[in-house]
C-alpha positions as CSV (number, residue, x, y, z in Angstrom):
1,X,-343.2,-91.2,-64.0
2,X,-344.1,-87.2,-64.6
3,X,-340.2,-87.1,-66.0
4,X,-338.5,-89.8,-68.5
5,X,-335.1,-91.0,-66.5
6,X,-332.5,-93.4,-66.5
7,X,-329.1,-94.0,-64.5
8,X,-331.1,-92.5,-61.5
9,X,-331.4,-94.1,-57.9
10,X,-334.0,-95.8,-56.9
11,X,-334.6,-96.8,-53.0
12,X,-338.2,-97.5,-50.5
13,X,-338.9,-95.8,-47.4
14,X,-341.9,-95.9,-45.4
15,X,-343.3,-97.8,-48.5
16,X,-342.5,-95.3,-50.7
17,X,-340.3,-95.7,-53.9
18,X,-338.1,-92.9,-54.8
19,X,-336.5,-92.1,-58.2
20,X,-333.4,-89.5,-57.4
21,X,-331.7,-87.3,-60.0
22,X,-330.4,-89.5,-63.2
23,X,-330.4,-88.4,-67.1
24,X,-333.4,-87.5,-68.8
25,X,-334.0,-88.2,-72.4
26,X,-331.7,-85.5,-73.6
27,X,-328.8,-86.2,-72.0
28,X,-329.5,-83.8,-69.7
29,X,-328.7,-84.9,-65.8
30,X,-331.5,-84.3,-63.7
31,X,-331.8,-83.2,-59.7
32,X,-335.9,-84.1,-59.8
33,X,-337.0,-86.2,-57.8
34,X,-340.3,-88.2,-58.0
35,X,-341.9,-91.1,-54.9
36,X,-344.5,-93.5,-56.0
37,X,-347.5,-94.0,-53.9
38,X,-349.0,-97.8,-54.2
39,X,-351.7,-97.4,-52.8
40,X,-353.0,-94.7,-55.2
41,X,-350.2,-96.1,-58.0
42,X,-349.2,-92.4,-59.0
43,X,-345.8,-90.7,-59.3
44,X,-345.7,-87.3,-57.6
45,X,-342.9,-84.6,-57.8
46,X,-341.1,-83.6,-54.7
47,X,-338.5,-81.5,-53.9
48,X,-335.7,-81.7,-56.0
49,X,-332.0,-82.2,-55.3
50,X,-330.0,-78.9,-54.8
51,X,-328.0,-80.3,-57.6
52,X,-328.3,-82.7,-60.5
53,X,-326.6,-86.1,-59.6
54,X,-326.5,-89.3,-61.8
55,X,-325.0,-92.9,-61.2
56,X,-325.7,-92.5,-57.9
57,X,-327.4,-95.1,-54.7
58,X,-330.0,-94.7,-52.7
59,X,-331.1,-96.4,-49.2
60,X,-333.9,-96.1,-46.8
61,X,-332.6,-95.8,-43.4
62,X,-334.8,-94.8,-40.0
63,X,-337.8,-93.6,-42.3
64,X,-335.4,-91.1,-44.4
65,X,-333.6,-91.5,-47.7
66,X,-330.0,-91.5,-48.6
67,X,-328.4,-90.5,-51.9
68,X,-324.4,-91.5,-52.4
69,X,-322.0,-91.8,-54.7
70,X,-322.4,-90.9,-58.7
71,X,-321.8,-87.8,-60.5
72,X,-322.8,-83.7,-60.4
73,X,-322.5,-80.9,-62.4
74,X,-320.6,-79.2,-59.5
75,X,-318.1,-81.8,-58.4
76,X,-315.0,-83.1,-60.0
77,X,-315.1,-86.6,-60.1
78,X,-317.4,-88.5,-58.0
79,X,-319.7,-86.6,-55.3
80,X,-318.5,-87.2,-51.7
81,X,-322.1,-85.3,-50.4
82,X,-325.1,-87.8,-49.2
83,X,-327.9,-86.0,-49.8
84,X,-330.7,-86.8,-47.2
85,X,-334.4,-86.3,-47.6
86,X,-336.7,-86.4,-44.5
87,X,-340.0,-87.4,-45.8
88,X,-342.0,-85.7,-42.9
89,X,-340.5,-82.0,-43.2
90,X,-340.7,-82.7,-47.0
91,X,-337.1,-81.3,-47.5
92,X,-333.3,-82.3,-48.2
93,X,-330.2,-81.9,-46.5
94,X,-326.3,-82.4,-47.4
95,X,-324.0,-84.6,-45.2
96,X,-320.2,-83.8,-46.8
97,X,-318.2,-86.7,-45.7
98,X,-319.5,-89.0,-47.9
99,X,-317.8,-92.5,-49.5
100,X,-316.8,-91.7,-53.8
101,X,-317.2,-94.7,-56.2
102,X,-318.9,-97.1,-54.1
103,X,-318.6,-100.8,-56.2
104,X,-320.7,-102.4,-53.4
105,X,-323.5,-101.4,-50.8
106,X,-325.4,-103.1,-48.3
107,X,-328.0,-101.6,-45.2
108,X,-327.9,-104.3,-42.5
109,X,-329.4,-103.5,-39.0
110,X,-329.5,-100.0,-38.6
111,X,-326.1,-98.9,-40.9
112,X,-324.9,-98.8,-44.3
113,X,-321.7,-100.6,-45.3
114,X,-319.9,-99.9,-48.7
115,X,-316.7,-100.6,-49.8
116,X,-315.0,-98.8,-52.4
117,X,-313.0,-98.7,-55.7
118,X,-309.9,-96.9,-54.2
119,X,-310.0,-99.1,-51.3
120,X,-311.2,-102.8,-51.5
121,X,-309.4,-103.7,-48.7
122,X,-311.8,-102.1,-45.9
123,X,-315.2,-101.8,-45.2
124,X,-316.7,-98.2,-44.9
125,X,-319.8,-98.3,-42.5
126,X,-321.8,-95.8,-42.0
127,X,-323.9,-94.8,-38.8
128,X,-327.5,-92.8,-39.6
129,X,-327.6,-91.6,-36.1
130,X,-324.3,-89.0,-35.5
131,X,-323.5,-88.9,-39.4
132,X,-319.9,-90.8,-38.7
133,X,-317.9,-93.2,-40.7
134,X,-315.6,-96.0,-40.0
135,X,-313.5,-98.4,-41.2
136,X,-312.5,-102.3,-40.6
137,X,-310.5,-104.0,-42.7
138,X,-311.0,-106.9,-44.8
139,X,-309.0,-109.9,-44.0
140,X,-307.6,-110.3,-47.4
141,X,-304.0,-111.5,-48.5
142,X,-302.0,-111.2,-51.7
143,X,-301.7,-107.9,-53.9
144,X,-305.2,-108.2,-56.2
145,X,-308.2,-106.7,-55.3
146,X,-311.4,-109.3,-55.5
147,X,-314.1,-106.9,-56.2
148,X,-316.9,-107.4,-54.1
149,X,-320.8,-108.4,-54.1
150,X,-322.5,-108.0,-51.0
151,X,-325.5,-110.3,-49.8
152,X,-327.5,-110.5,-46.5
153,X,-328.4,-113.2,-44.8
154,X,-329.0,-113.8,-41.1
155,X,-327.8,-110.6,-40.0
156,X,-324.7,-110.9,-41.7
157,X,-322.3,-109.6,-44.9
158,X,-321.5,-111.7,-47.1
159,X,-318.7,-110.6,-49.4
160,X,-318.7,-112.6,-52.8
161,X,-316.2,-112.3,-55.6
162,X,-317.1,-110.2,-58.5
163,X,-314.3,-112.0,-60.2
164,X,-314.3,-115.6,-59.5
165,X,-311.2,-116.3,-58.5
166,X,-310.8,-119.7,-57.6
167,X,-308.6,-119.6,-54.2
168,X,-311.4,-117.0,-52.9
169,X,-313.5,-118.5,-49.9
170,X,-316.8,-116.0,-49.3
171,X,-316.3,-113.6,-46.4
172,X,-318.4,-113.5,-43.9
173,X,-319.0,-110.5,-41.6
174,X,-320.8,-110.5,-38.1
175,X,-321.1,-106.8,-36.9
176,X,-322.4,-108.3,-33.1
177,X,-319.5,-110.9,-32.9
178,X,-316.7,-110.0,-30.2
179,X,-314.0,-108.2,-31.1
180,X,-311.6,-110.2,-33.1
181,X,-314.1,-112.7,-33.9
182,X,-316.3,-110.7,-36.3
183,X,-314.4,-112.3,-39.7
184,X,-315.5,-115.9,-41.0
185,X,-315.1,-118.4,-44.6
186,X,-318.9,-119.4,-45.9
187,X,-319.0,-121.9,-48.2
188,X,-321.8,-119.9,-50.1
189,X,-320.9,-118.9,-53.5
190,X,-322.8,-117.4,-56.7
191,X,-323.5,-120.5,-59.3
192,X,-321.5,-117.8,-62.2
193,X,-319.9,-114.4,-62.6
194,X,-323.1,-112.2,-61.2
195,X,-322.8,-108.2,-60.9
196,X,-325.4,-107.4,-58.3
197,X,-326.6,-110.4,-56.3
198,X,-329.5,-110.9,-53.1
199,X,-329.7,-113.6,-51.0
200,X,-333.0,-115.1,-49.5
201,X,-333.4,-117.6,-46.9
202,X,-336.7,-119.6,-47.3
């Protein structure tokens, strides 16, 4: 890379990697932003972000890229702005309604689905093409929160427990199932206690 980083996000579009924003070797939090080419293996310097922003996510979504969640110099808190960078007018824009503190991410067909520390109880999914949010709840019952995983696999979310807990049976969620229908069990479970996980079908 032409800048040292780390705690930045990291996402492919087009075939492109993107590094976004982080903490350089200072300290310092960065809003450069830097895609690697493959084909010519090089690092080159784009636009930067129109502020610094570290701990965040990115996704590639309808040959742009989307930066959530994590921290900036001008927020309180966590950053509720997804910045977007189109790679073909080579320039960023801010969406303001974004989800703060997202513990788990997932793009499956053509949306984003996140859920939340304040809110582990719903599923926020996100829709590239008017910008919009919503919200379906997650079947749960008791008082704890499980704390979510998400995993993909044939064109569903899979919810897995971050904490193990023994009574838990893996949600399953089918975004093309009728309504009513689109909440199942799966008997798929991580082998231990896992903090990010990816599921692969051979």
């Amino acid at each position: 890379m032409n800048v040292a980083r780390y705690d930045f996000a990291c996402a492919e579009v087009n075939g492109m990697v993107y590094a976004v924003g982080g903490c350089g070797i200072d300290g310092d939090s960065l809003s450069s932003v830097e895609v690697y080419n493959p084909d010519s293996n090089k690092w080159t310097l784009i636009e930067s972000l129109r502020r610094p922003r570290w701990g965040c996510f990115a996704f590639g979504l309808n040959g742009k890229l989307y930066v959530l969640g994590g921290r900036s110099n001008f927020t309180i808190g966590n950053s509720k702005f997804v910045d977007v960078y189109n790679p073909e007018r080579h320039s960023w824009c801010e969406i303001k309604n974004g989800c703060v503190m997202v513990t788990a991410h997932a793009v499956l067909g053509k949306e984003l689905f996140c859920m939340e520390w304040k809110n582990q109880r719903k599923l926020a999914i996100f829709n590239p093409e008017d910008n919009s949010w919503k919200m379906v709840p997650v079947p749960l019952t008791g008082s704890s929160n499980i704390g979510f995983r998400f995993g993909i696999l044939d064109g569903k979310l899979l919810l897995f427990s971050l904490l193990g807990e023994p009574d838990y049976n893996t949600l399953l969620y089918d975004p093309n199932a009728a309504p009513g229908s689109e909440w199942q069990t799966s008997a798929i479970k991580p082998s231990g206690l896992c903090l990010c996980c990816v599921t692969i079908k051979a």
